[in-house]
N, C-alpha and C positions, 0 to 999 in steps of 0.2 A: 431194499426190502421187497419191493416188487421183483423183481428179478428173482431174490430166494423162491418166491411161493412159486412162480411160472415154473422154477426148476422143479419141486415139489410135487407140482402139480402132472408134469410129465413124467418123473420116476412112479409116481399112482398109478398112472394113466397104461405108461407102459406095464406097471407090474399086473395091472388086471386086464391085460389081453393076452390071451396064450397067442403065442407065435403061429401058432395052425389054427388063429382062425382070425390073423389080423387082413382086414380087407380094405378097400379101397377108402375108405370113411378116415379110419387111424392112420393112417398114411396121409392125405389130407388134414388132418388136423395137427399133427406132428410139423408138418412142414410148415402150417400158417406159426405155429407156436414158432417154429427154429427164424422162421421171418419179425418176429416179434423182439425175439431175444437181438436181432441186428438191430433193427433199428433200437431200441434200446440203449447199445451198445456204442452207436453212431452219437447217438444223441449226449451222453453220458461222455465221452471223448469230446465234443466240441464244448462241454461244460466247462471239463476241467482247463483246456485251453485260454479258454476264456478268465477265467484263475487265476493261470499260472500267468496271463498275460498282465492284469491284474496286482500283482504281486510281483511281477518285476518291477512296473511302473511305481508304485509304493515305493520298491526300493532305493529305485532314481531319485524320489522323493527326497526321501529322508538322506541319500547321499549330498544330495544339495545344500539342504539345510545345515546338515554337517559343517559343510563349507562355507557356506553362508555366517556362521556361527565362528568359526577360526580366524574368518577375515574380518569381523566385529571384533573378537580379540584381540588379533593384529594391532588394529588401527587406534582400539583404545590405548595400547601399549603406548602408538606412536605418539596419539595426544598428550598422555603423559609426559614421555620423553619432553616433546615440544614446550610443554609448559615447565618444566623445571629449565631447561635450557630459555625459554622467554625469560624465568625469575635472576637466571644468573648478569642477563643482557639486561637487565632494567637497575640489576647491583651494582654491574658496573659503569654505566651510565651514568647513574646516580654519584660513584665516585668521581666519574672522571669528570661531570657538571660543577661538583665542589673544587674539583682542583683549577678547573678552569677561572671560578670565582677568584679562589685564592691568587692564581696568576697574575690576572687579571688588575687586583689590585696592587701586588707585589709591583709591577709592570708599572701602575701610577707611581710609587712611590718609587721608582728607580730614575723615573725620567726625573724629577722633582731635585734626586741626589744627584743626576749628570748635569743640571742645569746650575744646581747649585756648586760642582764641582769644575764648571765653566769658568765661571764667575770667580772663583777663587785661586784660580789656575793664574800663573805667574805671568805678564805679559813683560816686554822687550822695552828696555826705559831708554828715553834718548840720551845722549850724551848730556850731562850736568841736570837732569831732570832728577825726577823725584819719584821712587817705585810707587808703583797704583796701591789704591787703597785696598785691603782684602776685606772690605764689609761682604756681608751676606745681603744676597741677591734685592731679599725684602728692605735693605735698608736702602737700595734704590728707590727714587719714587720717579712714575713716567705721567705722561697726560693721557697716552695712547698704546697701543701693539705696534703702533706701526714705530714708536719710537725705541720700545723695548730691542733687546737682543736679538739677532735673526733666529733663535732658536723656541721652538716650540715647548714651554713650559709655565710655571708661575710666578708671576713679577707683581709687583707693590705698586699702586698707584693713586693720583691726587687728583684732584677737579682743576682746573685752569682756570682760575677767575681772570684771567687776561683775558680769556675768550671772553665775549659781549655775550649777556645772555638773556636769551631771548623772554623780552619784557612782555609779551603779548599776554591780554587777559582774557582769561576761560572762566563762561560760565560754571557755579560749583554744578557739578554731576546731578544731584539729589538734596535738594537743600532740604527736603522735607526728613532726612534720616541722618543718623551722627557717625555712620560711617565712615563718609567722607566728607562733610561739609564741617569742618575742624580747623585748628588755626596750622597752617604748614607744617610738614613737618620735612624737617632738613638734616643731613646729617654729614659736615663737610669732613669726616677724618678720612684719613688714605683706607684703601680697601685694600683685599687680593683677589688677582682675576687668573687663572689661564689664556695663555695667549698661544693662537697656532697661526704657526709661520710656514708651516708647507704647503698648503690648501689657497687656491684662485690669489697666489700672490702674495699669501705673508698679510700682518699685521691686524689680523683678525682677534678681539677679545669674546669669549667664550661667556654667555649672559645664562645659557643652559644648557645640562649637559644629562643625556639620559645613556646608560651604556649596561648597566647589570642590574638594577632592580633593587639595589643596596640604601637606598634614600624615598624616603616617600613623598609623594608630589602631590596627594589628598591633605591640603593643610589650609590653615585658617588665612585670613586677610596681612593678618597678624605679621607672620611668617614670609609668605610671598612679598611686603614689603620693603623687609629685613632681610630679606636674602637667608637660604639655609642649605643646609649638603657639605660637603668640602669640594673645595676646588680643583683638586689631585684624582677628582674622581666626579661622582653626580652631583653636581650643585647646579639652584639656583641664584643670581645673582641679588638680586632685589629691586622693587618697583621703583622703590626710591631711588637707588642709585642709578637707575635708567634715566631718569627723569631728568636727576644732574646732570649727567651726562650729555644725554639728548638735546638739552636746550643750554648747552652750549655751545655745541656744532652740528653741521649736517653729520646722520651717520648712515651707511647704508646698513641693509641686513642678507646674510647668508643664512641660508637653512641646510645643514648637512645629512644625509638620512641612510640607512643602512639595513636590509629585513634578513632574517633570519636563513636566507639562501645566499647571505653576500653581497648583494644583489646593491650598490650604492647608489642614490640619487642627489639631485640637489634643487633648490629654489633661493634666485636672488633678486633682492627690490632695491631699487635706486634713492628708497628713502626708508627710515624709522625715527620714529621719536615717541613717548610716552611722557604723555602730562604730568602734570603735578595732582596730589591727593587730594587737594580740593575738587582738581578736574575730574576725579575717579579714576587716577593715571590710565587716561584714556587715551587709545592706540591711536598713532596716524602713520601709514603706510603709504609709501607711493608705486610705484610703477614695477610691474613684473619684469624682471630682465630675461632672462633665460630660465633653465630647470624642467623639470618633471612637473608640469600642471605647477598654476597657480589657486592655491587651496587658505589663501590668508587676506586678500582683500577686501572679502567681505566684511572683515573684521573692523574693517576703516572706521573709524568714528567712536568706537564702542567703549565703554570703561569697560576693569576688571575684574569677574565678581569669581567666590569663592561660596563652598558650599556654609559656611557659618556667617551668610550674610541674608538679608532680607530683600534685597532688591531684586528687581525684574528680572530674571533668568540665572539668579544664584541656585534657582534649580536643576539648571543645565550643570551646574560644575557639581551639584551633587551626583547627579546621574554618569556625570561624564568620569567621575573621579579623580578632578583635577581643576585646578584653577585654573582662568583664564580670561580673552576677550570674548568671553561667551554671550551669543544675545538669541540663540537657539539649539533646537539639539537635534538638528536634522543629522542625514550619514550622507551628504552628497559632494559630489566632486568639489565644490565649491567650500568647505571644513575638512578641519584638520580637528587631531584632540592629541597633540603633542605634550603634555602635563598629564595622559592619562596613567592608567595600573600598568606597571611592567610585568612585562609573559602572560598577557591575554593574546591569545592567536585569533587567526584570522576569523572574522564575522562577529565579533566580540565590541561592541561597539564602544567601553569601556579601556580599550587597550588602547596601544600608540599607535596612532595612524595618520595618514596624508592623504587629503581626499585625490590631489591631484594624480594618482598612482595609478596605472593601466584597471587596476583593484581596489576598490576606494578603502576595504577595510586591510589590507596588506598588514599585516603586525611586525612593526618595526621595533628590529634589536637595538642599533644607535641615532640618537640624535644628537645636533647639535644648533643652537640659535647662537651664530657670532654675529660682531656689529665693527665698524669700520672706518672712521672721520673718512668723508668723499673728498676732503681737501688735507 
């Protein structure tokens, strides 16, 4: 607009000077106006520059953003993708975990039918003798593994009252509770054990056995007494039958152990025995042999309490999830919680573990408690 009127204002300017009488004055002021219209003109050009400069950069802008925007596309695509491909990896995990299961125990129950198809299997009669008898395996009775078959499986067996047994008297545990201060309780029939004959030498009986999660080990006094689980797979033995056992020979103990990378350990003691339930079949351990840390010593002396009991640290097997020589519920190297929840992983203080382990809560997939006559 400025500009129009300056233009204006010189078409005026000129039109009312006649040419024969323009003098030194309109000639002067002509040329300041033609000076006026440059810089103008100068000034107006470095605007629009500034503009268009302007306006490229915007463009940059938004070209970014553009992109900016595409590659948020992209990558939510790829999340997607990821995540239905995670759901298909977790299905089939999921299946291949049950088949495992399934194998797993197929596998117990096949060893069970080769042992039993041992034993039935024809043997070589001497001359004028008498062919063997084809009973079934159970209808054997032994005192020990070490007398059983060299083969790793499940055999029938008796208490030895040959053996001398040891007379020695134990204060009751808690006379003040009816838990344990009760008249004996005995129970001389034949049981069944697993026996494993390929591990430190053969002739090891199987007293606990943890391996898939298939049996629960959160149970009453009751139970842990009587032994429960099957033997072809997770069981435990029973307190009692420990006891008989126990005190009528020396036995030693192996602890066999196994975590979830394969990874196998072991702990073994030159001595076990558990009292009678007057005594609160209460643990006596002796000496560390070898192994991965010693993580059951401490237990020396202790009865065995379970979460549906009232005594002293029947807390701990509440907390712990599991019966046992519980007489704290600390996590240190020095405890184990071998009776705990199967597939608590690691830091999980309720899961299975072995304090003596580089990791004291390590989450163990197998265990095993065998026991041994030392004579």
């Amino acid at each position: 607009m400025k500009l129009l009127a300056l233009a204006l204002f010189a078409v005026l300017l000129l039109s009312g000077i006649s040419s024969s009488r323009a003098d030194d004055v309109a000639t002067e002021q002509l040329l300041g106006l033609q000076s006026s219209l440059n810089q103008i003109f100068v000034e107006t050009s470095e605007q629009l520059e500034a503009i268009s400069a302007q306006l490229y950069q915007l463009t940059q802008t938004l070209n970014s953003l553009d992109e900016s925007a595409r590659s948020d596309t992209r990558s939510l695509r790829t999340i997607e993708s990821n995540s239905d491909l995670l759901v298909r990896h977790v299905t089939e995990l999921t299946t291949q975990t049950d088949h495992i299961v399934l194998n797993q125990q197929y596998c117990a129950n096949h060893e069970a039918l080769k042992n039993m198809f041992f034993e039935l299997q024809p043997k070589c009669v001497p001359h004028g003798g008498q062919p063997p008898s084809l009973e079934l395996p159970t209808n054997h009775l032994y005192y020990s593994c070490k007398e059983a078959p060299k083969r790793s499986g499940v055999y029938r067996f008796e208490y030895n009252n040959s053996w001398p047994i040891d007379g020695t008297t134990t204060t009751p545990a808690y006379p003040s509770t009816t838990e344990y201060y009760t008249t004996a309780f005995e129970d001389n029939r034949p049981f069944n054990a697993f026996c494993e004959q390929s591990e430190f030498g053969g002739g090891w009986m199987v007293i606990q056995k943890r391996q898939d999660g298939s049996v629960n080990f959160n149970r009453s006094i009751s139970d842990y007494r009587n032994g429960f689980g099957n033997v072809r797979g997770e069981y435990w033995l029973g307190l009692e039958k420990l006891n008989q056992l126990t005190r009528r020979s020396n036995y030693q103990l192996l602890i066999l152990m196994e975590d979830f990378y394969n990874q196998k350990y072991h702990a073994w003691y030159n001595y076990f025995k558990v009292d009678s339930k007057a005594a609160g079949y209460r643990l006596r351990i002796g000496s560390f042999l070898q192994g991965t840390g010693d993580a059951l010593s401490v237990y020396n002396n202790e009865v065995f309490v379970t979460y549906d009991m009232s005594l002293s640290y029947a807390y701990c097997a509440r907390q712990r999830g599991g019966g046992f020589w519980h007489y704290g519920c600390y996590t240190d190297t020095n405890r184990n919680n071998l009776n705990g929840i199967y597939g608590y992983r690691n830091d999980e203080e309720q899961g299975i573990w072995w304090g003596g382990l580089p990791k004291i809560l390590t989450s163990l997939k197998k265990v095993q408690m065998l026991i041994k006559p030392t004579s």
